[in-house]
C-alpha positions as CSV (number, residue, x, y, z in Angstrom):
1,X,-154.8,-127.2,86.9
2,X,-153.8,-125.7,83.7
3,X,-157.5,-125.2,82.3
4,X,-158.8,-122.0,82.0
5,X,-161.9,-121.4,83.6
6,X,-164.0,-120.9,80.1
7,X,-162.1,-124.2,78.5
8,X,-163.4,-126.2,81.9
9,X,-167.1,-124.6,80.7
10,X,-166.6,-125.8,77.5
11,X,-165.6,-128.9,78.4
12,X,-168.9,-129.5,81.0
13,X,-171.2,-128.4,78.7
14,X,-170.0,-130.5,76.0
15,X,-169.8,-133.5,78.2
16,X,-173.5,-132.6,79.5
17,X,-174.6,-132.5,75.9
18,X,-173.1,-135.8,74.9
19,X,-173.4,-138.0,77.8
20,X,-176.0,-136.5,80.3
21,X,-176.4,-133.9,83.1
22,X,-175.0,-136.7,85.5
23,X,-171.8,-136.6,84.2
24,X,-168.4,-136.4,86.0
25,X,-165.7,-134.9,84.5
26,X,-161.7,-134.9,86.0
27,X,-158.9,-133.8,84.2
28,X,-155.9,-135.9,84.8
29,X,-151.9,-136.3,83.6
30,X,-149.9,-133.5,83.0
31,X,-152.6,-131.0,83.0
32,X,-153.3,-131.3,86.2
33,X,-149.9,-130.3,87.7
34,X,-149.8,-126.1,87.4
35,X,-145.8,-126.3,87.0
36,X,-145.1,-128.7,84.4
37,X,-146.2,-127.4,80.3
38,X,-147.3,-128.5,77.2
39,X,-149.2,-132.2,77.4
40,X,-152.5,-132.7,75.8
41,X,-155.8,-132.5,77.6
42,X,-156.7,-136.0,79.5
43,X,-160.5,-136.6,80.7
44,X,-162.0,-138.9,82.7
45,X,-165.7,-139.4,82.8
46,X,-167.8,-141.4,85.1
47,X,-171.7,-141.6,85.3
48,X,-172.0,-142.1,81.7
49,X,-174.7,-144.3,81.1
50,X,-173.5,-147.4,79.4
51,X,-175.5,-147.4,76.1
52,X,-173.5,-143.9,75.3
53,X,-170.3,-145.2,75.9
54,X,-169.6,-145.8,72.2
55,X,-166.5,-145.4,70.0
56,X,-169.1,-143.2,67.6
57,X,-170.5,-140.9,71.0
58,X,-166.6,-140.6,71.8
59,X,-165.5,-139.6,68.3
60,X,-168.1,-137.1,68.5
61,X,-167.2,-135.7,72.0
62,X,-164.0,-135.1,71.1
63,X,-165.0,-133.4,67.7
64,X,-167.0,-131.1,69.5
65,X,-164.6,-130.1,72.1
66,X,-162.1,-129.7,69.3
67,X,-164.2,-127.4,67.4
68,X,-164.8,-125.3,70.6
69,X,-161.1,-125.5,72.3
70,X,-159.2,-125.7,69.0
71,X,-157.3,-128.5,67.4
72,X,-155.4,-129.9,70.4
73,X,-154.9,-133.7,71.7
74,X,-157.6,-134.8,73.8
75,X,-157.8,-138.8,75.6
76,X,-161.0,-139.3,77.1
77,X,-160.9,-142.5,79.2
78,X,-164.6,-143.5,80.7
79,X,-165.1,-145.7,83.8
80,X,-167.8,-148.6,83.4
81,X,-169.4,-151.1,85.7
82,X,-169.0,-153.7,83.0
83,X,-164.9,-153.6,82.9
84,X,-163.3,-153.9,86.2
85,X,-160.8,-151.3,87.0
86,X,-157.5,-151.2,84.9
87,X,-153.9,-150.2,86.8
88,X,-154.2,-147.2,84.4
89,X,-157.8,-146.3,85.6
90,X,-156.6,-146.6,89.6
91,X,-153.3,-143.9,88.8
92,X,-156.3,-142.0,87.2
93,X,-158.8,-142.3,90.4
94,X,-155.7,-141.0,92.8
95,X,-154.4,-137.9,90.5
96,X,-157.7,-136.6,89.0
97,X,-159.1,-133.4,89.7
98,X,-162.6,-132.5,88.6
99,X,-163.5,-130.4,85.9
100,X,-167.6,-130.5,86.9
């Protein structure tokens, strides 16, 4: 994983702060593979209670982190009951690794 260990605390305690202590975070795509470089950073969040999983509460997620990690490209992708599983969501499920 090419995190370091205080941009994975960031990135909990944002999450935490935005969505809930039962958050799940994973880091997935390039990030996740210690050899390759570059690529922005791609989360994945489950447990998010539905009524936060707004393009606003997103927005500011991502504002946040940027303000704490620096102005980088960040994809956050959130798994819902409501929306049945996507082909892109099940490459995420088998190549994630969690972040908290």
């Amino acid at each position: 994983m090419r995190l370091s260990n205080t941009q994975k605390e960031i990135i909990e305690k944002t999450a935490i702060r935005h969505f809930g202590k039962d958050v799940r975070v994973y880091l997935f795509g390039s990030r996740v593979y210690p050899e390759q470089k570059g690529g922005d950073i791609d989360l994945f969040l489950e447990r998010v209670p539905e009524e936060l999983i707004t393009i606003k509460k997103k927005i500011a997620f991502i504002i946040d982190l940027k303000k704490n990690l620096g102005d980088q490209k960040i994809d956050v992708v959130f798994k819902t009951r409501k929306i049945p599983r996507s082909k892109f969501q099940q490459i995420i499920e088998k190549t994630k690794i969690p972040i908290c």
